[in-house]
GUDOFI-963417 format. One line per field, with one value per residue (C-alpha): x, y, z. Coordinates in pm, whole numbers, plus 50000, padded with zeros to 5 digits. Layout:
<marmis>
east	[X_...]
north	[Y_...]
up	[Z_...]
</marmis>
This chain:
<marmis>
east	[50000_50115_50106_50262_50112_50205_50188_50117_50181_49997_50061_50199_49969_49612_49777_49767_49441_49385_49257_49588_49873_50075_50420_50715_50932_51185_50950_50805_51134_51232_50921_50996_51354_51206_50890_51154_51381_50985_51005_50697_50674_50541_50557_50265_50440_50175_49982_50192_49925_49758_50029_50373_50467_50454_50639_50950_50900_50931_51199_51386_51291_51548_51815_51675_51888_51564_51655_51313_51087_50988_50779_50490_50251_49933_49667_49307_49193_49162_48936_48570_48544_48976_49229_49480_49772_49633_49535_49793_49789_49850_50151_50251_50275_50536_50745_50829_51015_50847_50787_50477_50177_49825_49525_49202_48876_48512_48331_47976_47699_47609_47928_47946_47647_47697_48074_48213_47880_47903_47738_47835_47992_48236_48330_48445_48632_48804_48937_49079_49240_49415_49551_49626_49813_50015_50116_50176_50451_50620_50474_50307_49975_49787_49416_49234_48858_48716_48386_48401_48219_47900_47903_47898_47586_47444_47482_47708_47714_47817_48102_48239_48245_48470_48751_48706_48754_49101_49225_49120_49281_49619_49655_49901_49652_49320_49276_48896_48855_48561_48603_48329_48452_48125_48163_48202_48403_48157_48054_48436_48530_48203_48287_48639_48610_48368_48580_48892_48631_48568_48856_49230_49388_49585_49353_49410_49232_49195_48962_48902_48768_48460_48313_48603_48650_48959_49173_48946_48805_49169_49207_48908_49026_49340_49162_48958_49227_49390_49751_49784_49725_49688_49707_49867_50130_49900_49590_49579_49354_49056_48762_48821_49168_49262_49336_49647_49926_50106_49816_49720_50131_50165_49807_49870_50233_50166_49797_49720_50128_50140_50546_50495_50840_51168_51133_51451_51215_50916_51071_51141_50674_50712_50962_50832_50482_50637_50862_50562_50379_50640_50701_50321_50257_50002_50041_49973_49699_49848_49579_49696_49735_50079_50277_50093_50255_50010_49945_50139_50094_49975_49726_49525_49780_49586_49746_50080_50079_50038_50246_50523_50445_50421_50347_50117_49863_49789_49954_49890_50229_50555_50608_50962_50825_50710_50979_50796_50807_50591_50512_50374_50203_50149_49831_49557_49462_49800_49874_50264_50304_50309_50521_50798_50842_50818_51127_51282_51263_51420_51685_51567_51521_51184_51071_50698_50497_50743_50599_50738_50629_50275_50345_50452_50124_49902_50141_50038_49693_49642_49886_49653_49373_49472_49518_49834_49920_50239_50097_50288_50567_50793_51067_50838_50735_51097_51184_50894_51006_51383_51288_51053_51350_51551_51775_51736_51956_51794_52000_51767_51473_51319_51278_51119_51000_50834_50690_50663_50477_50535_50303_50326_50128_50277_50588_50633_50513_50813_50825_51096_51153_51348_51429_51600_51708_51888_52160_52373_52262_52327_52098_52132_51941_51951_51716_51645_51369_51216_50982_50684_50645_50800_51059_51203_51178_51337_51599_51639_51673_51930_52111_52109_52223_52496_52774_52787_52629_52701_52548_52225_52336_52204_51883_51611_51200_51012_50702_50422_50068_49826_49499_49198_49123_48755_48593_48342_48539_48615_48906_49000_49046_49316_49534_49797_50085_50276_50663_50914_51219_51526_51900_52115_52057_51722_51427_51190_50869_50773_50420_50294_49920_49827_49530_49796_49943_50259_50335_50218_50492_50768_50673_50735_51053_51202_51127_51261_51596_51650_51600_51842_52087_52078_52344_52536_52842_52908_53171_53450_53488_53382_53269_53104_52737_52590_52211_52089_51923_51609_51510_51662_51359_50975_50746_50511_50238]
north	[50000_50370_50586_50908_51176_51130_51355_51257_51557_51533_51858_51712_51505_51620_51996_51989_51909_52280_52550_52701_52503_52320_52188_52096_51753_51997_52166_51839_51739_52072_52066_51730_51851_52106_51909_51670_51946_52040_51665_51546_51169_51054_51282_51141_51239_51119_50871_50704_50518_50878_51058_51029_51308_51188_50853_51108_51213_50869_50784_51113_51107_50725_51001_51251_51199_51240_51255_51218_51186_50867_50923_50719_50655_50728_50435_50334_49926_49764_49791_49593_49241_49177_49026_49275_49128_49237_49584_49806_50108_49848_49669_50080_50091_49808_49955_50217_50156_50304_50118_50245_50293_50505_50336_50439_50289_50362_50387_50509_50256_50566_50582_50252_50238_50555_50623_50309_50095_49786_49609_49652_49293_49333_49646_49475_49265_49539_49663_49334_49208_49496_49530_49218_49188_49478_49342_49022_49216_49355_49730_49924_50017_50266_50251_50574_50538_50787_50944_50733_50979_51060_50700_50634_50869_50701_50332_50242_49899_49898_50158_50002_49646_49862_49925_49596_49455_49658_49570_49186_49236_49372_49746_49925_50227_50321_50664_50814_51054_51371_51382_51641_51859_51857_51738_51922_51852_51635_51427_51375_51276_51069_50854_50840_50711_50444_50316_50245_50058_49857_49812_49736_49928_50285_50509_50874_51131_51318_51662_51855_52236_52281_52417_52613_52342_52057_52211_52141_51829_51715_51797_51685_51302_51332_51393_51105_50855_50916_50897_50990_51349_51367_51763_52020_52289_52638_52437_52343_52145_52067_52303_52478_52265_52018_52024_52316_52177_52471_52567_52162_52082_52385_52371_52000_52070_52391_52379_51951_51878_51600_51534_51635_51787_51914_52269_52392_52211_52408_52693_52636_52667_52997_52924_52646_52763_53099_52858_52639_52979_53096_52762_52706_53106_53137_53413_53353_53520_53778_53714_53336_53214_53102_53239_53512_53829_53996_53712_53858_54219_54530_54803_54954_55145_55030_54675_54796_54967_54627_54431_54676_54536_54187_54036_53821_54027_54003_53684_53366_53260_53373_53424_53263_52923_52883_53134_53409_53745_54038_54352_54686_54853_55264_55372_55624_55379_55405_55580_55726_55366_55262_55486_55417_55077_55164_55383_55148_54817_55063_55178_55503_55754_55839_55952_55895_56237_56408_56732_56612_56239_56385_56611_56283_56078_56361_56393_55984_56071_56344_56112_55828_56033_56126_55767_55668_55320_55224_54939_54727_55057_55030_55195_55523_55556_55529_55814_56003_55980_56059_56362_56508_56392_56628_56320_56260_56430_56504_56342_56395_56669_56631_56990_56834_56516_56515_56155_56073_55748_55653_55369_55264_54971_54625_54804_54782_55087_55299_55551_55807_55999_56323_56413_56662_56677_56825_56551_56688_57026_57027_56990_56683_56616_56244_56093_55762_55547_55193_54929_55140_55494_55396_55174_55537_55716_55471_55466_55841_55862_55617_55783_56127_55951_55645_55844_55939_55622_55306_55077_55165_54881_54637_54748_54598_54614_54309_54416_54650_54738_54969_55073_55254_55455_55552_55497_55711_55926_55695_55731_56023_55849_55848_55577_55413_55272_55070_54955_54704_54683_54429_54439_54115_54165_54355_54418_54722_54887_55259_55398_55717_55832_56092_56134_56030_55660_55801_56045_55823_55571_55855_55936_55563_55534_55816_55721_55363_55497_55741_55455_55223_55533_55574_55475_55541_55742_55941_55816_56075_55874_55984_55709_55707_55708_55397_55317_55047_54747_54742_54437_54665_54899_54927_54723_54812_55059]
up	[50000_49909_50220_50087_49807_49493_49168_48866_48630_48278_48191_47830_47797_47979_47942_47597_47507_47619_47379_47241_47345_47128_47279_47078_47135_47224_47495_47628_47658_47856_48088_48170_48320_48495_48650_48737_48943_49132_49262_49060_49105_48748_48439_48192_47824_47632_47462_47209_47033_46911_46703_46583_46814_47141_47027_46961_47263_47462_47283_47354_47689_47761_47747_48026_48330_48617_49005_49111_48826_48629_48261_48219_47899_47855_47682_47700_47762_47452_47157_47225_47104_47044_47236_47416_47263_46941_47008_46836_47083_47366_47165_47080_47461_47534_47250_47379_47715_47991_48353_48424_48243_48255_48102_48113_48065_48131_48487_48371_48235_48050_47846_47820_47628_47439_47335_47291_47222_47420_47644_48066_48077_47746_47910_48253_47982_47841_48153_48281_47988_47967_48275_48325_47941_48088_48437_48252_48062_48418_48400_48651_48572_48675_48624_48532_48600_48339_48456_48817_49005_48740_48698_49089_49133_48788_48916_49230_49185_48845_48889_49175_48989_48730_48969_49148_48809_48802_49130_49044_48712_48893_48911_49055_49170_49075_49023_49094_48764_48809_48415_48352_48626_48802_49139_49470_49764_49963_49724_49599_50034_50077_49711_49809_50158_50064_49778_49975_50239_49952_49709_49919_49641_49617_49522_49350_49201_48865_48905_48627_48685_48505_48850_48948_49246_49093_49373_49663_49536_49485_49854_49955_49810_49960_50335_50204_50167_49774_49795_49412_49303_48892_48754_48509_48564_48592_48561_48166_47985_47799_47861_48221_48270_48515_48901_48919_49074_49165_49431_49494_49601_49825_49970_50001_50203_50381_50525_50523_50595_50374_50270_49875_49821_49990_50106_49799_49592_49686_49671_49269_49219_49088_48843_48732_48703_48501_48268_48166_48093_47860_47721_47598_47530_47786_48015_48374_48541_48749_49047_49029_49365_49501_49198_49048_49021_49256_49520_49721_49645_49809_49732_49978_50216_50592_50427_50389_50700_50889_50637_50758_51117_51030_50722_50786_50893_50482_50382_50461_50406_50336_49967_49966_50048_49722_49536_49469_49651_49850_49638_49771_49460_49444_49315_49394_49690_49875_50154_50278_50399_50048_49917_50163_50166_49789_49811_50073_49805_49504_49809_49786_50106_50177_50521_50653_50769_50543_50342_50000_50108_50122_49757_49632_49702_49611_49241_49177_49262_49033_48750_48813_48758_48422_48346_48437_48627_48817_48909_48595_48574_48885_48665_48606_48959_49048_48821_48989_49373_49234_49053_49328_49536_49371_49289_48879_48696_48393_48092_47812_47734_47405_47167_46918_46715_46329_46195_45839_45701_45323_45196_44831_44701_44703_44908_45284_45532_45514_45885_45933_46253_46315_46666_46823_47205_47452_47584_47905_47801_47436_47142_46938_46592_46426_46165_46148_45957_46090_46020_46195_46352_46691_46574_46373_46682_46903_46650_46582_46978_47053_46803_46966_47249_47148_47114_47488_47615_47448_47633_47522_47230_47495_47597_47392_47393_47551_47600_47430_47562_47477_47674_47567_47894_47789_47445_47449_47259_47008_46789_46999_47354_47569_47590_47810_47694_47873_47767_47926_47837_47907_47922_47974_48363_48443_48324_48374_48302_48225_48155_47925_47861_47593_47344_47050_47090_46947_47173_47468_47336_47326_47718_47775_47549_47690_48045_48038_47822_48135_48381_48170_48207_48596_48678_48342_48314_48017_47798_47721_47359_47068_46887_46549_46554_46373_46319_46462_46385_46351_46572_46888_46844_46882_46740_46457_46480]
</marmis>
């Protein structure tokens, strides 16, 4: 009998079935290595039997040198009315060199009836032949009941007989599966507990989130008596995703205290749950909880007041368990508190009950009010308490800036920029063309400014967003434009807001060139000006 949690993670297998995502060999292959680092028992890479794809997969995967994890396939029993030595996806299975193996097969007299078209008894067939074909052959099996608990509430006695069939038949663990997503966290504990009265097998779970509840009913089979916990990095899958394992492992090791993973290894969910996110181009909700951006973040200044006390007086752990960190965010809702553990995290001086501490909240107030957001632009608010610190030298002022857009037919959109500043005091004038109005710009500007600041070369755009502030005014609206840019160390994010996108951009530009050049000395060279690239600069618009 298994007496410690287990995780299953089918993110490239279960994960994938979700709207959008499409994974690479190459990036199964890479979330493997880093599931493995998280401490994730079993790894599910696919089902071999459905496309040529995951079979590339298996066989890359014999090279992966795991610590903790082990990669397991993914089948169904065999075809009605044939012998399981003669069903191809089973044979598929054995080729491929995995130890362990996830098959699944049908719990509901409903879908018995319906999606595969057979009668209840062939079905009980289906499920021990298999199983027993594959224990015969020296794997591990683990026996997903598809639709257990709709099946359960449909007909009990015939669901049970399903995974009595599978323990008869020789499986390793049957795992309970709320395929449709719509159970709730009694029913899930009350089906649970009465199944492992009946059945002396290791039982698991696999929730899907249709409801919104996979987490608790996950937890909820756990407090029941499952020792196997099935689920996706950030929750993906088919329809409303599967059970998220980045809140089920720390909810699972922090509030129940079950022994999932070592505490370095816990500390690693953020990263992982931010890797898989870039990996399958879907960005992470920033409310997510446990490694969201703001799940640990601060508003409302009465919060930040106490969370300068003690923490968790608004957080119900410390961030760091789980690798990400505490943020205190300025906005029209923030009080001095705010503002000076603001200053304090940028290691800037700020003193509480200070005059210009009080100018300073009532100057992001009024800024806020005209649309702007630091919320997502630490680097502009940064620049704001320097300069009404009197601590921002002021490297660049713009005099002037002329656009010109060229489009012939059947010939690329041609933009050219002309800008002239004031760098260190004296006027500059470059022109430079690009693939779009702001790409021009951004290149006519880092040309003012290369000859005296070089490392600018480095700096590069990451990030573009625009926001229509109020529509009413159609074509006309404000909008907020928000920029982040990288370098091969940092990266930051400045904000601008204007009735023309353009010059919106150019606040932003300008802003997050000044913060790249904080801390930038002058260089006494002179040094032939070049234009740049134009993958350095803005994106179309």
């Amino acid at each position: 009998m298994e007496d410690k949690v287990k995780i299953l993670d089918t993110t490239l297998r279960d994960g994938t079935q979700g709207e959008g995502i499409s994974l690479t060999v190459e990036d199964k292959l890479n979330i493997a290595k880093r599931l493995d680092t998280l401490g994730i028992s079993y790894i599910e890479g696919g089902w071999p039997g459905s496309n040529h794809k995951d079979i590339e997969f298996f066989i890359r995967a014999r090279n992966l040198k795991l610590k903790h994890a082990e990669i397991t396939a993914f089948g169904s029993t065999r075809r009605k009315n044939i012998y399981a030595e003669h069903d191809v996806n089973l044979l598929k299975l054995l080729d491929i060199g995995v130890k362990t193996v996830a098959i699944f097969g049908k719990s509901w007299d409903f879908q018995v009836y319906t999606a595969i078209q057979t009668t209840l008894e062939e079905n009980l067939s289906m499920i021990y032949d298999t199983i027993r074909f594959l224990k015969h052959k020296g794997l591990r099996v683990i026996y997903d009941a598809e639709h257990f608990f709709d099946g359960y509430k449909s007909n009990s006695a015939y669901a049970l007989s399903t995974v009595r069939t599978a323990y008869e038949a020789g499986a390793d663990w049957i795992v309970l599966c709320d395929t449709n997503g719509g159970a709730i966290p009694h029913e899930i504990a009350s089906i649970v507990t009465f199944v492992k009265n009946e059945i002396p097998c290791p039982l698991g779970i696999h929730a899907h989130n249709d409801c919104e509840l996979a987490v608790a009913n996950t937890l909820a089979a756990v407090s029941a008596g499952a020792t196997q916990v099935q689920g996706t990095i950030n929750g993906y899958g088919e329809r409303c995703g599967n059970a998220n394992l980045i809140s089920v492992i720390p909810n699972l090791q922090l509030k129940l205290h079950y022994p999932i993973v070592t505490k370095e290894q816990l500390a690693k969910l953020t990263d992982t749950a931010r890797f898989v996110s870039e990996i399958t181009n879907m960005p992470m909700p920033i409310n997510q909880p446990y490694a969201g951006r703001a799940a640990f973040a601060h508003k409302g200044g009465i919060h930040v007041s106490a969370i300068l006390r003690d923490a968790s007086t608004y957080e119900h752990i410390t961030p760091e368990l789980v690798g990400n960190r505490q943020r205190v965010i300025v906005s029209e809702l923030s009080g001095q508190s705010n503002l000076v553990f603001k200053a304090q995290e940028l290691g800037l001086e700020l003193q509480a009950n200070n005059s210009n501490t009080k100018l300073l909240i009532e100057r992001v107030k009024e800024l806020e009010n005209q649309g702007y957001q630091f919320d997502g632009a630490d680097a502009a608010l940064e620049l704001l308490i320097r300069s009404m610190n009197g601590d921002l030298e002021e490297i660049l002022n713009l005099e002037s800036y002329k656009i010109t857009v060229v489009k012939v037919v059947d010939q690329p959109i041609l933009s050219e920029a002309v800008v002239k500043v004031k760098v260190q005091g004296r006027s500059v004038y470059n022109v430079a063309e690009g693939n779009g109005p702001l790409n021009a710009l951004d290149n006519a500007l880092r040309k003012c400014l290369m000859e005296q600041y070089p490392s600018l070369k480095t700096i590069h755009l990451s990030d573009y967003k625009v926001r229509v502030l109020d529509d009413k005014d159609g074509t006309a609206t404000k909008v907020r434009v928000i920029v982040e840019f990288s370098d091969k160390k940092n990266t930051w994010s400045t904000v601008g807001v204007s009735e023309n996108i353009i010059e919106a951009s150019w606040q932003a530009l300008c802003d997050s060139i000044r913060y790249a050049l904080l801390d930038v000395k002058p260089s006494d060279s002179k040094l032939h000006l070049v234009e740049l690239d134009e993958s350095v600069g803005l994106i179309n618009h």
